[in-house]
TORFIGU-889484 format. One line per 3 residues: number of its first residue (from 1); their letters; for each residue x, y, z of N, C-alpha, C. Coordinates in steps of 0.001 Angstrom, whole numbers, plus 500000, padded with zeros to 6 digits. Each point is the difference from the previous one (the first is absolute). Example, Ala and Ser with C-alpha at 12.3 -4.5 7.8 and 13.67 -1.06 7.14 Angstrom:
BEGIN
1) AS) 513190/494310/507800/499110/501190/500000/500900/501200/500000; 499650/501050/499280/500820/501190/500060/499230/501090/500730
This chain:
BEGIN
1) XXX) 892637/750607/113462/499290/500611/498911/498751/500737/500519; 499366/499100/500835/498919/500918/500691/500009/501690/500694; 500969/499415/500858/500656/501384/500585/499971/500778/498975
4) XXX) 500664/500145/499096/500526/501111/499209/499192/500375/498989; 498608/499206/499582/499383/500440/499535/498656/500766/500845; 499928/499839/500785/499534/500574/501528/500422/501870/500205
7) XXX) 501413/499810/500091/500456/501118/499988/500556/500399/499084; 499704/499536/498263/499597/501099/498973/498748/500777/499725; 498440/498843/500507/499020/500499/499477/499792/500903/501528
10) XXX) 500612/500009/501109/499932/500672/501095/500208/501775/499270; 501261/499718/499524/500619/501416/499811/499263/500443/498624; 499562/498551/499174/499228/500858/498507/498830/501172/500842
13) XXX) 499199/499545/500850/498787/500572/500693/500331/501164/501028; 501634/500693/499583/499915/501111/500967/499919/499788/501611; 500296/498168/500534/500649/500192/501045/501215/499208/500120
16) XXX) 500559/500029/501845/501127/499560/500151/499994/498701/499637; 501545/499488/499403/499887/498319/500429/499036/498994/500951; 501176/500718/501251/498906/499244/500775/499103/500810/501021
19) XXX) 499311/498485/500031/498670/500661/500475/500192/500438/501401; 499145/500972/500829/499900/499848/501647/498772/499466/500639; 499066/499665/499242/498496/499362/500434/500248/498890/499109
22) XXX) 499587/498529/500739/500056/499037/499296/498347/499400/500566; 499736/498856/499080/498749/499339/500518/500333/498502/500337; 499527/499382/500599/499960/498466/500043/498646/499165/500026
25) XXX) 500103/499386/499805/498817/498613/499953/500804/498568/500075; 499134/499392/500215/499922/498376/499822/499133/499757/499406; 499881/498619/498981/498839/499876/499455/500645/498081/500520
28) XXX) 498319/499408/500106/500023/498289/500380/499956/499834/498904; 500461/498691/498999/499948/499555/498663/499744/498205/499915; 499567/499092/499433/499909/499040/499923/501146/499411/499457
31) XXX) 500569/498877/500303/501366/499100/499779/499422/499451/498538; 500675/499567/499179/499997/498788/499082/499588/498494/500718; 500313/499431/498576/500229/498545/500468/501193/499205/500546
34) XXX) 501145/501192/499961/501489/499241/500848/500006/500752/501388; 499773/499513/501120/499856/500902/501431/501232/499035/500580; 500853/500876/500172/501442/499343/501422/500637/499439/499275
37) XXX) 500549/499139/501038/501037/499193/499736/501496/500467/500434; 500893/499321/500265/501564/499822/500480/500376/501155/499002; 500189/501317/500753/501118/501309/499128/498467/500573/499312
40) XXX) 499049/499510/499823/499092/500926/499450/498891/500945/500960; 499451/501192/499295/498997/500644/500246/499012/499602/500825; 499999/499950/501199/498813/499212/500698/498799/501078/500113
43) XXX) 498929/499560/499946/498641/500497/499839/499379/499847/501485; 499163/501119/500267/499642/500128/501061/498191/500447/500458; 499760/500205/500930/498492/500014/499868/500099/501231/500891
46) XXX) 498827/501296/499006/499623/501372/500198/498480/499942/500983; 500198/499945/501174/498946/499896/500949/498864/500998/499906; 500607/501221/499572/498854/501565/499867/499125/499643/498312
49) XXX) 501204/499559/498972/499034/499731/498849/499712/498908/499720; 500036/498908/500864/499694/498554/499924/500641/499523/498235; 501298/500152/500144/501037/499437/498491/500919/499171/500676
52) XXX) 500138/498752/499079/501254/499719/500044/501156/500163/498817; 501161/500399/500323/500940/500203/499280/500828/500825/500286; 500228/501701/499172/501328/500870/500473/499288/500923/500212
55) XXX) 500685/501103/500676/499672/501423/499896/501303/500819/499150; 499432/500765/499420/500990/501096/499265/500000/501053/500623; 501091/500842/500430/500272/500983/500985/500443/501046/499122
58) XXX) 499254/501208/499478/500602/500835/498982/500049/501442/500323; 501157/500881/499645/500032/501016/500166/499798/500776/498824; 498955/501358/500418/500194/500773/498229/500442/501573/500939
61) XXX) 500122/500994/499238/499853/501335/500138/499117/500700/499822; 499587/501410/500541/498513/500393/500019/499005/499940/498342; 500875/499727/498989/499203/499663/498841/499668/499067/499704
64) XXX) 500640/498917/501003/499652/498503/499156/500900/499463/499346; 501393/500526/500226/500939/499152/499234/501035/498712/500773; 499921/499209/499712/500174/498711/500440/501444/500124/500446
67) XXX) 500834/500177/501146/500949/500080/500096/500605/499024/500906; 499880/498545/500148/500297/499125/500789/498758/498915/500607; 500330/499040/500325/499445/498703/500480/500245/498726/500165
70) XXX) 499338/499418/500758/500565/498439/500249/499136/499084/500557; 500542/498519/499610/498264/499030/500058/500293/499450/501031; 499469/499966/501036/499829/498948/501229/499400/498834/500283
73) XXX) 499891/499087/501057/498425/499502/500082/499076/500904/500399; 498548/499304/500110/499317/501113/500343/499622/500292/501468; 500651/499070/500980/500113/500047/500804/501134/500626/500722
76) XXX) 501044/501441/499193/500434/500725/500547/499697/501071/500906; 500999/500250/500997/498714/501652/500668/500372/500810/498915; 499377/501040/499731/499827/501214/498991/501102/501029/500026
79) XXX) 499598/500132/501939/500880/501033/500425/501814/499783/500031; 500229/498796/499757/501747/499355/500440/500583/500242/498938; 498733/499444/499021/500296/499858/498437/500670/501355/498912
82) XXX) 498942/500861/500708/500055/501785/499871/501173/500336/499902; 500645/499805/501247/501272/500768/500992/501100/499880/499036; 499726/498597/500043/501149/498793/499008/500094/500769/498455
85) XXX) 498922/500005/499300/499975/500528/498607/500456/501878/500211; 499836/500824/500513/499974/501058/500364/501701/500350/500014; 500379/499028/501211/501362/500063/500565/501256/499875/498803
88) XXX) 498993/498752/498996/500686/499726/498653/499890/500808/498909; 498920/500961/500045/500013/501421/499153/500998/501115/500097; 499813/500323/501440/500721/500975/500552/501138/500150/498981
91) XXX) 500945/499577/499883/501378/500664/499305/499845/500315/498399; 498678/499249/499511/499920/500449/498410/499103/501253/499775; 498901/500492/501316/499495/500644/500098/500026/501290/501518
94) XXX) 501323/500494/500015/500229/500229/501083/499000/501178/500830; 499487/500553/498940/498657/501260/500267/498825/499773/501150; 499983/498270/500030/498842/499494/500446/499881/500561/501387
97) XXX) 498794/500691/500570/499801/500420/500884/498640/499583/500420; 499081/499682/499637/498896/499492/500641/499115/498990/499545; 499870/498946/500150/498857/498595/499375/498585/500204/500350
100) XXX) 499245/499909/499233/499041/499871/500311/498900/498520/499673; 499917/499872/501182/498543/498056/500096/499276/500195/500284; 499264/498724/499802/498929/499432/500894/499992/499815/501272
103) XXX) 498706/499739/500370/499812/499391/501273/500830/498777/500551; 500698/499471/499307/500275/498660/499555/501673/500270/500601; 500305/501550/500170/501351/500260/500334/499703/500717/501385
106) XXX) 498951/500239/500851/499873/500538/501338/500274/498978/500872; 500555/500357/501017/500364/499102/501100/500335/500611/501283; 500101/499333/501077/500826/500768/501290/501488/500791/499654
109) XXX) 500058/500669/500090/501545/500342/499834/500649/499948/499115; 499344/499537/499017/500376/499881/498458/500774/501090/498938; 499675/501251/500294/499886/501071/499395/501521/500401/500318
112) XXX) 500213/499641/501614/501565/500275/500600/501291/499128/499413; 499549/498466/499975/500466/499373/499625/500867/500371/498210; 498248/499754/499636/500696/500547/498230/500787/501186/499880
115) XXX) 499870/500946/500885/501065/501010/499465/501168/499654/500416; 500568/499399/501127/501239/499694/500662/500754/498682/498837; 499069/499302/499428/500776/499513/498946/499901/500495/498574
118) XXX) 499508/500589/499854/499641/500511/498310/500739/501942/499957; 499917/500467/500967/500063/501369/499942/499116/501000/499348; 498097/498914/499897/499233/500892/499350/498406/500096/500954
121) XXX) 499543/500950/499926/498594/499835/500623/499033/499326/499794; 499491/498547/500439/498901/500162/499218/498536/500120/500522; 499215/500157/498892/498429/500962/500199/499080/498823/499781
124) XXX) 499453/499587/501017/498529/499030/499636/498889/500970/499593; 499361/499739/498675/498740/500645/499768/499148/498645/499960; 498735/500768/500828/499080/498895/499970/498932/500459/500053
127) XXX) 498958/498711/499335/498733/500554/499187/498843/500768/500704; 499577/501051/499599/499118/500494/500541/498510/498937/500344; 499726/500071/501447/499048/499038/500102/498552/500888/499574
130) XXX) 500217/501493/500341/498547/500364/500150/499692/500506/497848; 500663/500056/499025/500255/499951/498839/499014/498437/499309; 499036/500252/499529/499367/498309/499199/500675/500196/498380
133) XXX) 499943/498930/499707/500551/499617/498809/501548/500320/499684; 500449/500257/498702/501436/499983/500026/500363/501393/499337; 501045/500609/500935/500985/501110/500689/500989/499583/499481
136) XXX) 500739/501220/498705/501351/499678/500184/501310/500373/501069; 500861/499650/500070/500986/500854/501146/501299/499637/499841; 500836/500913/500698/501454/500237/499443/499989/498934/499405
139) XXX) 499891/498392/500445/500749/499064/499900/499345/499235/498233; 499031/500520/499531/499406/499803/499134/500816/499194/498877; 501484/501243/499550/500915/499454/499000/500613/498061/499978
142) XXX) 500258/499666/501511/500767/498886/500419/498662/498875/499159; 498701/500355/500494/499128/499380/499459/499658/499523/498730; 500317/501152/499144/499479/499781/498645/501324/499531/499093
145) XXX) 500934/500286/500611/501386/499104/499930/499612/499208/500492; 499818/499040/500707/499547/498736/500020/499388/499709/498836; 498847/500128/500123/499182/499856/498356/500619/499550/499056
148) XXX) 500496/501266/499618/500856/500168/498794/501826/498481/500184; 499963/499810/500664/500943/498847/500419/499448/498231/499483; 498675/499919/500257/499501/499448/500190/499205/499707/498702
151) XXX) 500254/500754/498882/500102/499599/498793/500423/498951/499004; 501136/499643/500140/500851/499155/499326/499347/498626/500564; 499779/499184/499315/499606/498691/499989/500809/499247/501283
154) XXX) 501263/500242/499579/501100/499509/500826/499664/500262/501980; 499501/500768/499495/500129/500915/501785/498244/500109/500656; 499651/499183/499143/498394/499766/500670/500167/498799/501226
157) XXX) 501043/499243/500045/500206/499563/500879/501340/499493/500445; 500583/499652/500749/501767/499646/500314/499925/498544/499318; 500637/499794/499202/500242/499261/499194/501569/499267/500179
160) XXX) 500586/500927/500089/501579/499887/500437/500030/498823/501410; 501762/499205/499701/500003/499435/501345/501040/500846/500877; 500544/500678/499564/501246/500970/500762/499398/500874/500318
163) XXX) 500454/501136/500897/499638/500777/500167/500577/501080/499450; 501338/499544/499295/500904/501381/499372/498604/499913/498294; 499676/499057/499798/499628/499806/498927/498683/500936/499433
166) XXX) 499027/499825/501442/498577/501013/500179/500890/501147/500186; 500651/500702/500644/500282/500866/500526/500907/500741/498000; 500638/499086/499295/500325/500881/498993/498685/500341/498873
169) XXX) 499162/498615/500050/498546/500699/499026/499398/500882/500390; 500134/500244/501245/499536/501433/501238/500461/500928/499344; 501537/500373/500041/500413/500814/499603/500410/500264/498629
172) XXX) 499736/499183/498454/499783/499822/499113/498507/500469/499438; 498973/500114/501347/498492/500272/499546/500586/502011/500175; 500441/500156/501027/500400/501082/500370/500763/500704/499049
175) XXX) 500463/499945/499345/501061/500207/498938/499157/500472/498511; 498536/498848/500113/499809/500555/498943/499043/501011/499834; 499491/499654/501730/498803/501093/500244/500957/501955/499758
178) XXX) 501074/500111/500586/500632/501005/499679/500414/500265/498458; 500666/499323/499630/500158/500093/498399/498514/500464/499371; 499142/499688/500288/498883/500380/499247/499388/501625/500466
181) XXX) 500346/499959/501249/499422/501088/500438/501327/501391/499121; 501534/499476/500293/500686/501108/499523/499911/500597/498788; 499690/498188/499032/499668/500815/498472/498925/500277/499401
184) XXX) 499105/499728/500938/498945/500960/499804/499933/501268/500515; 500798/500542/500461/500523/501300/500780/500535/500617/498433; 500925/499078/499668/501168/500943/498939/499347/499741/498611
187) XXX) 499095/499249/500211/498913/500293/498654/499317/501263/499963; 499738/500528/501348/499209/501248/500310/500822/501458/499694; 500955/499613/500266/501168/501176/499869/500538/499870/498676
């Protein structure tokens, strides 16, 4: 359902389905009160944002539209995680030609790697040091999609013990963030 409402409000806005610039992020999130257990969601500890619990790994398109994701611990690498979600886009979005991250996705050899499994480029933008205060940049949209994710009561923190379970309110938050954006489009028209 996501998909396809993705690539209706894609084509309502005068472009292609799919996209060829995508964005990514991770965001660290705090666990509930059910962490692990035998077949469940294990929770993990985010060393850069001092959290324990999951990370959410999300992809949007250069507007901000939520087109994929998935909950980890938070002690996944970023960059494996990427490849993995990317590799799993690829055939619904076959356009995809270049990602753009964080710092959080630079590495040795990294850049070679991801294209040899994904078949896409991707672009680390990173923050201007000599810039004070806050600069928006390409990657701006992935951000405020976050935000906007991060709405629903439900999704203020992983609550879920599965991981198929976070991963469908993920894409259930996603679903409605588009629905709102399309018909408020075709309210306009």
């Amino acid at each position: 359902m996501l998909h396809a409402l993705v690539m209706l409000d894609r084509e309502a806005n005068g472009e292609e389905p799919s996209p060829t610039l995508v964005i990514a992020d991770a965001q660290s999130t705090k666990s509930g009160p059910n962490q692990g257990g035998l077949g469940l969601l294990v929770s993990g500890y985010d060393g850069g944002k001092k959290v324990k619990g999951y990370k959410r790994h999300i992809v949007t398109d250069k507007d901000g539209r939520f087109l994929d994701g998935i909950v980890t611990p938070a002690d996944a690498n970023d960059r494996y995680v990427l490849a993995r979600v990317i590799a799993y886009m690829k055939p619904l979005y076959p356009f995809m030609k270049i990602v753009l991250g964080d710092s959080g996705y630079s590495g040795q050899d990294y850049a070679i790697e991801f294209k040899e499994r994904t078949n896409c480029e991707l672009e680390v933008v990173k923050r201007s040091e000599t810039d004070a205060g806050f600069k928006p940049n390409r990657r701006w949209p992935v951000e405020r999609t976050i935000a906007l994710l991060n709405q629903p009561r439900n999704l203020s923190k992983v609550y879920e013990r599965h991981a198929q379970n976070a991963e469908a309110w993920l894409k259930i938050a996603g679903i409605r963030l588009t629905l709102r954006r399309f018909c408020e489009l075709q309210a306009v028209v």
